[in-house]
C-alpha positions in Angstrom: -112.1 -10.6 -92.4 -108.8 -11.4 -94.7 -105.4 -12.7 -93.1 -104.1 -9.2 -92.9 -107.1 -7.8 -91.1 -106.6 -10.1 -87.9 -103.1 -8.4 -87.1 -104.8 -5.1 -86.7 -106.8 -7.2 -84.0 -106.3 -5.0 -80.4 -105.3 -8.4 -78.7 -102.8 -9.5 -82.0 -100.9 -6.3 -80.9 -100.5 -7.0 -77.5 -98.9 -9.9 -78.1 -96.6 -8.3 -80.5 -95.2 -6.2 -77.2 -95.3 -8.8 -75.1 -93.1 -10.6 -77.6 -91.2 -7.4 -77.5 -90.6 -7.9 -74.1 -89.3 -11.7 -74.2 -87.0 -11.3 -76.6 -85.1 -8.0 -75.2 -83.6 -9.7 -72.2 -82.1 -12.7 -73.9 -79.0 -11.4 -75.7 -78.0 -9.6 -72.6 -76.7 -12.5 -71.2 -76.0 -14.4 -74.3 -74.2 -12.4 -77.4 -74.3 -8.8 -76.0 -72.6 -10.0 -73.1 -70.0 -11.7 -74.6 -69.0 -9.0 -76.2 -68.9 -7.0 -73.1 -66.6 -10.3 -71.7 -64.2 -9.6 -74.6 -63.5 -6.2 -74.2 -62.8 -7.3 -70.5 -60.1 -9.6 -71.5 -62.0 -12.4 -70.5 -60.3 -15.9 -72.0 -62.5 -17.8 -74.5 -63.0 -20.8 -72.2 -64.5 -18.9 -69.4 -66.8 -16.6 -72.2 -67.4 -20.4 -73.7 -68.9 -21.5 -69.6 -71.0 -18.1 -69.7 -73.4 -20.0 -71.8 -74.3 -22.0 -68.7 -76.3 -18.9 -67.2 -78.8 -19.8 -70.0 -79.5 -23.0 -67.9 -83.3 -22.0 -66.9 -84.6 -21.4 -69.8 -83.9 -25.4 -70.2 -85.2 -26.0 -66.7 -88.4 -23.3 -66.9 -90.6 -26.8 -67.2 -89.8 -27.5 -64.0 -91.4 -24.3 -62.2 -94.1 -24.4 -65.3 -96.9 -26.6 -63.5 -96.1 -23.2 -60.5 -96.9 -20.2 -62.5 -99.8 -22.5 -64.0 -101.5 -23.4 -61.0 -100.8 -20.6 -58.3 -101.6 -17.0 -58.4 -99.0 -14.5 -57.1 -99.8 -13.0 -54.2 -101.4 -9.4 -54.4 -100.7 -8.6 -58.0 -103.0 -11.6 -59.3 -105.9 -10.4 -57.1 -105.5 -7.3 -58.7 -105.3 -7.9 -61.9 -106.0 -11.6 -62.7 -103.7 -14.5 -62.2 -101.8 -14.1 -66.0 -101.2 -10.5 -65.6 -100.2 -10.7 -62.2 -97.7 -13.0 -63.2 -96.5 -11.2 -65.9 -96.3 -7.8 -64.0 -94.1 -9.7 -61.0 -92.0 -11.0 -63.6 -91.2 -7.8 -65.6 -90.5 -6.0 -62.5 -88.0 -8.5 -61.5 -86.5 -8.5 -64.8 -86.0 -4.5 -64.9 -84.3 -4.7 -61.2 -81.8 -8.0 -62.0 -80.6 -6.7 -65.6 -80.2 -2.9 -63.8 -77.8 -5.4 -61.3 -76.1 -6.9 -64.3 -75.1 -3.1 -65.8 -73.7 -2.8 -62.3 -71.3 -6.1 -62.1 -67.5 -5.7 -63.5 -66.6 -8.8 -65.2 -62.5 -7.8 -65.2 -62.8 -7.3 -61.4 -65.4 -10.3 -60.7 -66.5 -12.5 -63.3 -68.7 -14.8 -60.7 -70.8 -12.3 -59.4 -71.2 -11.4 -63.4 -72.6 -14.7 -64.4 -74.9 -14.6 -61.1 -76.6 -11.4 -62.1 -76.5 -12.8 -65.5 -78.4 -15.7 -64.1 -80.8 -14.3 -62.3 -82.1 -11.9 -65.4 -82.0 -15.9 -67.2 -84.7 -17.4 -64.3 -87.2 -14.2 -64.5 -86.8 -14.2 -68.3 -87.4 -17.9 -68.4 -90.7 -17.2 -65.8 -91.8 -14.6 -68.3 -91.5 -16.8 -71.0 -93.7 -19.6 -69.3 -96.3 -16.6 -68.6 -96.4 -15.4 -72.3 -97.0 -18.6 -73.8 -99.9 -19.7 -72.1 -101.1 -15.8 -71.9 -101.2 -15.8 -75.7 -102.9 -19.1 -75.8 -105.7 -18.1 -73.7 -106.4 -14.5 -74.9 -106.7 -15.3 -78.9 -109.8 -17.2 -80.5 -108.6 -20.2 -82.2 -108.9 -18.7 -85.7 -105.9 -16.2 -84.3 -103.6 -18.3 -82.7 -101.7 -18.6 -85.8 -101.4 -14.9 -86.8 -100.6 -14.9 -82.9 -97.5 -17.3 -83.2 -95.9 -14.8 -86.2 -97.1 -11.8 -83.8 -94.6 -12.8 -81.0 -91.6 -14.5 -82.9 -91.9 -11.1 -85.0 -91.9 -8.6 -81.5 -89.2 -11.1 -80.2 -86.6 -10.9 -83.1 -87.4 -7.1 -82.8 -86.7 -7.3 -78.9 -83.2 -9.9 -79.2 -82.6 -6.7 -82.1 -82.6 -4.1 -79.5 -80.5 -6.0 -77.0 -78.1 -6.9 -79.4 -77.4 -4.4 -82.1 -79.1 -1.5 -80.2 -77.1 -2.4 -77.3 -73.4 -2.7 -79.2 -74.2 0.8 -80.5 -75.2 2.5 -77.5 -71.8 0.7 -75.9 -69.7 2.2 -78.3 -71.1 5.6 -76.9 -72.1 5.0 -73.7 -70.9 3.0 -70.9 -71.8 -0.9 -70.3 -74.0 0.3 -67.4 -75.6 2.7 -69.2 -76.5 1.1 -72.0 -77.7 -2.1 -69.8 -80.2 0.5 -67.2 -81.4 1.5 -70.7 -82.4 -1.9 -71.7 -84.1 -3.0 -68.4 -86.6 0.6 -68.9 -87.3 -1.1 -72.3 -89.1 -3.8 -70.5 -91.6 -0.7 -68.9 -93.4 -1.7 -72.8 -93.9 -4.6 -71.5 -95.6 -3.3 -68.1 -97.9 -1.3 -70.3 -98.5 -3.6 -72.5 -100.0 -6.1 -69.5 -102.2 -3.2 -68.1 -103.8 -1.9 -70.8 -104.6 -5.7 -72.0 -107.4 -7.5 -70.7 -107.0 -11.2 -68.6 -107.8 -14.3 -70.4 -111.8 -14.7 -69.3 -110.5 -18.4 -68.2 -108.7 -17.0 -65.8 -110.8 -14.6 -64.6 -112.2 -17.0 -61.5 -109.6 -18.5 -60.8 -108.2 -15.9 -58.3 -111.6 -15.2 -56.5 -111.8 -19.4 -56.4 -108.2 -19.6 -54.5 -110.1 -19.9 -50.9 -112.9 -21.5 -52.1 -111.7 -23.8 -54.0 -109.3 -25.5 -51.8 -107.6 -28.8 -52.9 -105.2 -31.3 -51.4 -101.7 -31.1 -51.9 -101.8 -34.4 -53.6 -104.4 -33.6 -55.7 -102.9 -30.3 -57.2 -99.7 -32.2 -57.6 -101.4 -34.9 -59.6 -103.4 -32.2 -61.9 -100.5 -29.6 -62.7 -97.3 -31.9 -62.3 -98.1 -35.8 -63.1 -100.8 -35.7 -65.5 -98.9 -33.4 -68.4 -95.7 -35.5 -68.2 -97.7 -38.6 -68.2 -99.5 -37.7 -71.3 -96.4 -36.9 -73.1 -94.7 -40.4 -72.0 -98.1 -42.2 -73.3 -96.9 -41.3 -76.6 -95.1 -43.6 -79.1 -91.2 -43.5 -79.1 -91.2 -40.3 -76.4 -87.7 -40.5 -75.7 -86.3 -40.5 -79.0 -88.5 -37.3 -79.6 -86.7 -35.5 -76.4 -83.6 -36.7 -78.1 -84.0 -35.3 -81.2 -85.6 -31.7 -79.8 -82.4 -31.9 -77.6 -80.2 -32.5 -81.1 -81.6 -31.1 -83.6 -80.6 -27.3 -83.4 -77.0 -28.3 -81.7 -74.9 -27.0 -84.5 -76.7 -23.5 -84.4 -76.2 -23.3 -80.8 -72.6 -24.3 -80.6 -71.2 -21.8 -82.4 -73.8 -19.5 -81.2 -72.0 -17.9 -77.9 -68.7 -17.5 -80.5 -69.8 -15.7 -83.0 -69.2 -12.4 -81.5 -65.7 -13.1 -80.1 -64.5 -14.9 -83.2 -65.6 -11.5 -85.0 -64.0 -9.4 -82.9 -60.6 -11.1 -82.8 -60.7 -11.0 -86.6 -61.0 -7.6 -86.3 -64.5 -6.2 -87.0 -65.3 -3.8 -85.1 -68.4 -3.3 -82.5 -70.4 -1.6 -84.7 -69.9 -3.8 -88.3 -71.0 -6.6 -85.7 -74.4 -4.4 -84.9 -75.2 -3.4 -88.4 -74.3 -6.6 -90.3 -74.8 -9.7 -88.1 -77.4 -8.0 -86.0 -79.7 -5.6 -87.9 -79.1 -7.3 -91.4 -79.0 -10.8 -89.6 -82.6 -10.1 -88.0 -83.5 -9.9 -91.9 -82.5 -12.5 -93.3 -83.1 -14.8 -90.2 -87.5 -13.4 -91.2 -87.2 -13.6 -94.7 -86.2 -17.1 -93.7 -89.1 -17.9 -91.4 -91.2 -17.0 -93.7 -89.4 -19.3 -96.3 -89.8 -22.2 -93.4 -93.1 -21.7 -92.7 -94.1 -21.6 -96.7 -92.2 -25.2 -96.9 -94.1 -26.7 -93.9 -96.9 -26.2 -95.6 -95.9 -26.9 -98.9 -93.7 -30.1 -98.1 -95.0 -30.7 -94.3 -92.9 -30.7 -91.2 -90.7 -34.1 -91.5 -89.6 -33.5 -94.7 -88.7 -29.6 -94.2 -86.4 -30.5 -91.0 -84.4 -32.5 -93.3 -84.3 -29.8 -95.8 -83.7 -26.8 -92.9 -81.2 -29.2 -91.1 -78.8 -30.4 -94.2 -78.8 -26.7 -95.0 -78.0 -24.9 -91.8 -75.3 -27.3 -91.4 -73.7 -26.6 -94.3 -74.3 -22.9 -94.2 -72.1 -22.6 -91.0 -69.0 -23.6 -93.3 -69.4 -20.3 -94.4 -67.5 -19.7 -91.1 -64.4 -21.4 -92.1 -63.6 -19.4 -95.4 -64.1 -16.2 -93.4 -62.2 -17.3 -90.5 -59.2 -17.8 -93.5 -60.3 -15.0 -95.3 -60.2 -12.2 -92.3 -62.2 -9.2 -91.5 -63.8 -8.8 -95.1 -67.4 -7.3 -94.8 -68.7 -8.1 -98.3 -67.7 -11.7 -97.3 -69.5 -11.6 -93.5 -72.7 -10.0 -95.1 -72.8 -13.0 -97.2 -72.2 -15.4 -94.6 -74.2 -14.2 -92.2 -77.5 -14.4 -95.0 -76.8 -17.8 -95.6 -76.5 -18.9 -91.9 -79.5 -16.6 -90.8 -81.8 -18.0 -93.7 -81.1 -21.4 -93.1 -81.8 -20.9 -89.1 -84.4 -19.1 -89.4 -86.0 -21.7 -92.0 -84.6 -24.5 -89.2 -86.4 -22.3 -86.3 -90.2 -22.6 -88.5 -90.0 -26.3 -88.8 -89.0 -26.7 -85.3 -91.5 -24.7 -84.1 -94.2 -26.3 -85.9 -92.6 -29.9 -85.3 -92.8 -29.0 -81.2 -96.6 -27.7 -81.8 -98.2 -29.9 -83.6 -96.4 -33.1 -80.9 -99.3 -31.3 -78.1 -102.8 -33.0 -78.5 -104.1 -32.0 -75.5 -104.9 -28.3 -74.8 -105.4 -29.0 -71.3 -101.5 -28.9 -70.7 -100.2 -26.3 -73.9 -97.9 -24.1 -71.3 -96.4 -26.9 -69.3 -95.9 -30.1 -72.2 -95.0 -26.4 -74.2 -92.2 -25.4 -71.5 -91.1 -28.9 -70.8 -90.4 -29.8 -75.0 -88.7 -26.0 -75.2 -87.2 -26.0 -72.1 -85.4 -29.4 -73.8 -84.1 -27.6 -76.9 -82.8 -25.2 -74.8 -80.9 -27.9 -72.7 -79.0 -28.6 -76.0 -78.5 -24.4 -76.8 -77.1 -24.5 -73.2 -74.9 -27.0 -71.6 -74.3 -29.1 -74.8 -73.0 -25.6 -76.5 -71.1 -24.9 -72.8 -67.6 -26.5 -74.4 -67.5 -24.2 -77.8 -65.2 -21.9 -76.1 -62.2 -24.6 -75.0 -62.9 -26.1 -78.5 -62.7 -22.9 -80.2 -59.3 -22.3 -78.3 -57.8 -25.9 -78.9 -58.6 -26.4 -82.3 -58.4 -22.8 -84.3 -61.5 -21.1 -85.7 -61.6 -23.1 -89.2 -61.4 -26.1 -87.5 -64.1 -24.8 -85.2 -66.6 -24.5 -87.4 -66.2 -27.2 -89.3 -67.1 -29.1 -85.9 -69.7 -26.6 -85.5 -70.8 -27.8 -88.8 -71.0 -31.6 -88.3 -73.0 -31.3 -85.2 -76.1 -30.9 -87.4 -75.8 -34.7 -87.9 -77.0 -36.4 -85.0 -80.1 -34.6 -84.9 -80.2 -35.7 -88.5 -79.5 -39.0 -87.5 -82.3 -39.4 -84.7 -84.9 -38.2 -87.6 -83.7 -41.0 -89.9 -83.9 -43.4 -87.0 -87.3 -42.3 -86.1 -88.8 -42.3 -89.7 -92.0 -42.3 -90.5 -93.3 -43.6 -86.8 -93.5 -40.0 -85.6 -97.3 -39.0 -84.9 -98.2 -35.7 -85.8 -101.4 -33.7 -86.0 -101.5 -33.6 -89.9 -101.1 -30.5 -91.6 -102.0 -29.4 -94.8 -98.7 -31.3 -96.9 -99.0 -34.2 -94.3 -102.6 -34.9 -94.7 -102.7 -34.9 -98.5 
């Protein structure tokens, strides 16, 4: 078979949808919605605490070992404990971001970020179910075409609910175009029946009665044992420090992007067709670069690379926030900052894959290092609106800018005592 062949593989595409599917509800409570805040007159500082309603996607490790070790009730005697999951999960999603269209955040901003919250916890469930899903389903030869399968069908998803969405609001209502984005995730519904259930899984809900075990013993097998074989690991807590750090300055000025551009003056859809569409480009062209590099140069030494760069890519920022609403000018900045995240994004990836040894616990040491970075994306990123409002957009982003250093500044610290499975630079 050669590399291309695998991703005509029936299961490869499957996980392109369902990749589809956890992507799309991500920017509809991140950049889509602030957007939507904006136009509601909604001060920076409050858009800048909206960020917050991302918390569970930092948390989802602690509900992991859950949706791991239980089958939902009905739906995974049906149709197999993954799938049952998954099907619970979409459904929830399609009824809370339907809610969200509803909500009015002039009239009531709370209730806003609650609905926004609730899409956040079923997303971040989703997420949990997808990852060990696609780890169970694929052979080990395909895990890696797998990998590129669902970053590719999420960017295409966070596409849809970001650009796709600003267009249809510039037509369309906000609860219009939100009730179309929640029957997007029907793909993912059909995508989950017409796929099969891992055969790992397959008696594990027919063994629920059977198979009964003591409270303390479950506990101890899906709770204790995967944090404990993280912490057995040499200088674990500088490694959670430095997955919480390292992608700080990308998240910061993440959630003000959108309402820095539109009080410049670009207009709804220049945001859709330049940082959205043309940013999904660039931000692949440089995952691909990233991923070439880890190889190439292996992981340690392409984080400093990706890091030093996407730091000093965000001072793009700075001239454009001087400059004003030039488009030839925000096209280029938004290819340098996209390239450099997305060649960040591969070696952080890679760096958070190749720190699990034991397959015995991929989706819960997998949701408990991601659900870290996102701690960062999240509260860390929670004061960029009062900054941005204190200090000025230049001076913004050159903040925005300098928080790529202590992530930096952990990786120096933990130098070469960092164990990873070797790859192909690494090993030679």
């Amino acid at each position: 078979m050669t590399p291309l062949a695998v991703y005509r593989n029936p299961r490869i595409l499957a996980i392109f949808f369902l990749g589809f599917s956890s992507g799309l509800p991500l920017a509809l409570t991140a950049s889509t919605l602030s957007v939507w805040l904006t136009e509601s007159k909604i001060n920076m500082t409050t858009i800048g605490l909206f960020a917050a309603v991302a918390t569970p996607y930092a948390l989802k490790f602690l509900w992991s070992p859950l949706i791991d070790g239980i089958s939902f009730p009905i739906l995974s005697r049906l149709l197999g404990r993954r799938r049952g999951w998954l099907i619970a999960m979409q459904l929830a999603l399609i009824a809370s971001i339907a809610f969200l269209g509803l909500a009015s955040p002039a009239v009531n901003p709370f209730l806003t970020a609650l609905m926004a919250l609730m899409v956040a916890v079923f997303s971040a469930s989703q997420d949990i179910v997808i990852d060990a899903y696609r780890v169970e389903i694929l052979q080990p030869e395909q895990q890696g075409a797998g990998a590129a399968a669902v970053v590719f069908g999420y960017r295409i998803g966070m596409i849809v609910s970001s650009a796709g969405a600003l267009h249809l609001a510039s037509h369309v209502s906000w609860l219009m175009t939100y009730w179309i984005m929640a029957a997007l995730i029907c793909i993912g519904i059909v995508t989950v029946l017409l796929s099969p259930e891992p055969a790992s899984d397959k008696w594990s809900v027919a063994s629920d009665k059977k198979n009964k075990v003591s409270l303390a013993t479950w506990l101890q097998g899906h709770v204790v044992a995967p944090f404990a074989d993280f912490m057995q690991r040499p200088h674990w807590l500088a490694i959670l420090l430095f997955i919480l750090l390292y992608k700080l300055a990308d998240a910061f000025m993440g959630g003000m992007t959108n309402p820095f551009l539109i009080q410049i003056g670009f207009s709804k859809e220049q945001i859709a067709n330049i940082v959205k569409f043309y940013g999904l480009i660039a931000t692949i062209l440089g995952s691909f670069i990233g991923g070439a590099m880890v190889f190439r140069l292996g992981t340690i030494r392409s984080l400093w690379i990706c890091g030093i760069a996407h730091g000093l890519t965000n001072l793009m920022f700075v001239w454009l926030a001087k400059t004003g609403a030039d488009t030839s000018l925000l096209a280029l900045s938004i290819t340098c900052e996209n390239i450099s995240g997305g060649m960040g994004t591969a070696a952080f990836v890679a760096f958070i894959s190749e720190l699990i040894t034991d397959t015995r616990f991929t989706a819960t040491q997998y949701a408990l290092l991601s659900s870290f970075a996102s701690f960062g994306r999240t509260w860390l990123a929670t004061p960029a609106g009062w900054f941005a409002d204190k200090l000025g957009w230049p001076a913004f982003f050159t903040l925005a800018a300098a928080l790529a250093l202590p992530g930096l500044a952990i990786l120096w610290l933990l130098g070469n005592r960092l164990t990873l499975q070797p790859n192909h630079a690494d090993a030679s």
